[in-house]
C-alpha positions in Angstrom: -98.6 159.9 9.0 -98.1 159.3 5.5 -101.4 158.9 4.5 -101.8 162.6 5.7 -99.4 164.2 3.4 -100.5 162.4 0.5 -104.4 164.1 1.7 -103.1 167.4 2.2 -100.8 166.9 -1.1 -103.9 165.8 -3.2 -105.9 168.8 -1.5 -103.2 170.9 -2.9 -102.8 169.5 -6.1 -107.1 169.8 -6.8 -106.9 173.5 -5.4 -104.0 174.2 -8.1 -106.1 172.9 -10.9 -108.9 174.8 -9.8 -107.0 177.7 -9.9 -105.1 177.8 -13.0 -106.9 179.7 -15.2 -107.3 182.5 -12.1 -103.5 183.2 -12.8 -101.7 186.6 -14.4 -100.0 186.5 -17.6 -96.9 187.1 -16.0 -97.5 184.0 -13.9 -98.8 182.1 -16.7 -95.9 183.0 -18.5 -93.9 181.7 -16.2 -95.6 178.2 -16.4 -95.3 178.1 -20.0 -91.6 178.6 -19.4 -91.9 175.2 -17.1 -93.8 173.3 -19.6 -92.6 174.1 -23.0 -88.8 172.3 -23.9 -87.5 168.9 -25.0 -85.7 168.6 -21.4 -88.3 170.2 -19.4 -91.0 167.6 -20.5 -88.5 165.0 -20.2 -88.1 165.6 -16.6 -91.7 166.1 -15.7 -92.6 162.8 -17.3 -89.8 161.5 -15.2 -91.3 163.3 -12.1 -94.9 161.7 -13.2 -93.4 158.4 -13.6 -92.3 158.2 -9.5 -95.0 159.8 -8.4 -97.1 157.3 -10.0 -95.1 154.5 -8.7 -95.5 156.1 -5.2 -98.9 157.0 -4.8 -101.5 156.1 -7.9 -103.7 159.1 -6.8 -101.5 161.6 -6.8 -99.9 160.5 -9.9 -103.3 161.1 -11.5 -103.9 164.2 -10.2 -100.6 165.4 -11.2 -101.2 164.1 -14.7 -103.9 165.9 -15.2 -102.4 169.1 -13.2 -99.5 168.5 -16.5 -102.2 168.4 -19.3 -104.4 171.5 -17.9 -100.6 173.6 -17.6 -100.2 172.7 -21.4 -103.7 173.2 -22.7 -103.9 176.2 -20.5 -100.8 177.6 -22.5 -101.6 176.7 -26.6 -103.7 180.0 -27.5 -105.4 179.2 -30.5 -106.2 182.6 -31.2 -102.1 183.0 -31.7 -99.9 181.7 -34.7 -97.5 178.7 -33.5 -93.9 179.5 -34.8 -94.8 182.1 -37.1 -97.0 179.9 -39.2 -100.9 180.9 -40.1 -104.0 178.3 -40.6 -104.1 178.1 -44.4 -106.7 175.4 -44.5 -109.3 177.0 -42.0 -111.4 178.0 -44.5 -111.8 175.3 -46.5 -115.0 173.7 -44.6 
């Protein structure tokens, strides 16, 4: 019974990750609003951390499910707090 619900979780977690770049802004915003703060990463590593100690495999699905939500939301075409590349010309 349990080893069903961690299959159909880790189905769910790989169909997720396949489909984050598929999202809206709006709902892409949204994610960034999950993902970005001190507390908010603070309780997602927490949530990583017993996941991990409960099922390996679906703790490393759900790291990776983490780091594609954060790549997915640094645009690099976009200034970070306001600040410009200064040095991207150098090489």
């Amino acid at each position: 019974m349990l080893q069903n619900i961690y299959f159909i979780l880790s189905v769910l977690l790989i169909l997720f990750i396949l489909n984050i770049h598929k999202l809206s802004s709006q709902n892409k915003f949204r994610i960034n609003l999950l993902v970005d703060g001190v507390i908010n990463k603070i309780l997602l590593g927490l949530l990583l951390c017993i996941i991990i100690f409960d099922n390996f495999l679906l703790g490393i699905l759900f790291m990776i499910f983490l780091l594609i939500l954060q790549l997915e939301n640094q645009n690099k075409n976009e200034f970070i707090e306001g600040f410009s590349d200064y040095y991207k010309n150098i090489c």
